[in-house]
C-alpha positions in Angstrom: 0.0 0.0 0.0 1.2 3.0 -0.6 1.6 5.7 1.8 -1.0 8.8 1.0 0.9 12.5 1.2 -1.2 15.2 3.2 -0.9 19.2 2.1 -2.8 20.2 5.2 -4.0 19.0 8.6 -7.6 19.6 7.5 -6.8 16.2 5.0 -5.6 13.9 8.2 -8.4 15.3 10.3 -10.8 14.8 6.9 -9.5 11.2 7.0 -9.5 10.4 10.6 -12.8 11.1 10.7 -13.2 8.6 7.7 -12.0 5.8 9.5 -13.6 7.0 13.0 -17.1 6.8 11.4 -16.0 3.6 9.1 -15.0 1.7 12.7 -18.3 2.7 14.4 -20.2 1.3 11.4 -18.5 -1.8 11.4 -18.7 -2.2 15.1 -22.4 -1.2 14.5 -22.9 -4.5 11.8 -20.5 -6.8 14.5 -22.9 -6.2 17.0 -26.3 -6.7 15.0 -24.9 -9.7 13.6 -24.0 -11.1 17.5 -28.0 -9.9 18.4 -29.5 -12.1 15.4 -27.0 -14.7 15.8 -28.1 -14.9 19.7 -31.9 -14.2 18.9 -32.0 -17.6 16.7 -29.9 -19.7 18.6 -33.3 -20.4 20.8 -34.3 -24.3 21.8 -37.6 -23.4 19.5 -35.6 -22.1 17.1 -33.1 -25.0 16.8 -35.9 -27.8 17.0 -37.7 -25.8 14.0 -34.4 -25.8 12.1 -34.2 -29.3 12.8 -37.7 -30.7 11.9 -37.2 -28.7 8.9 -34.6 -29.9 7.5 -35.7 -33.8 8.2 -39.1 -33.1 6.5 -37.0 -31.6 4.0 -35.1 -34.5 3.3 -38.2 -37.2 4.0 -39.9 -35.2 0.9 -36.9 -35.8 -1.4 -36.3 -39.1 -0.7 -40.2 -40.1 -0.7 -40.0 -42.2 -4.1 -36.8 -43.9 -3.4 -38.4 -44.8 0.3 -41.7 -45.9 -2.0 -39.6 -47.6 -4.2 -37.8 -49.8 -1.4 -40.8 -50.6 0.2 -43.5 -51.6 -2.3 -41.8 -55.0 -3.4 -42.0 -55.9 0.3 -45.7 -54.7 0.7 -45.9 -57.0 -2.6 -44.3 -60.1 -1.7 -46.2 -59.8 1.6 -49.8 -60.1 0.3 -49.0 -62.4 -2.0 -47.7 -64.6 0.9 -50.8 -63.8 2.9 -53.1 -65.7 -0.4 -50.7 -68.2 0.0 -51.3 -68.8 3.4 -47.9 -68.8 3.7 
């Protein structure tokens, strides 16, 4: 980086002011992000997250389940004409 030459004091106290105001800001998201971040780390929160996400998952996978399970529904009744 290279170093910025200043004509006047107004400049560095221009720029100082800057970076003051660009800290507080970032300081200002840091601490919003902590509050949300500690707002949904609740026990509702977590068990929604996590029934979510298995309903998710039972959805996609509902055809391969249906899939593995229909030959067995199959062979079963088939065994239950039998007498088997």
């Amino acid at each position: 980086m290279e170093k910025k030459k200043y004509s006047s004091y107004a400049e560095i106290e221009r720029d100082l002011e800057i970076l003051k105001l660009e800290k507080e800001i970032n300081y200002q998201k840091l601490v919003l992000s902590f509050q949300k971040t500690k707002d949904s780390i609740t026990p509702q929160n977590l068990v929604n997250g996590f029934v979510s996400s298995y309903t998710d998952y039972v959805k996609k996978s509902y055809p391969e389940i249906l899939q593995s399970i229909i030959p067995f529904i199959i062979n079963w009744f088939i065994n239950k004409k039998r007498g088997s």
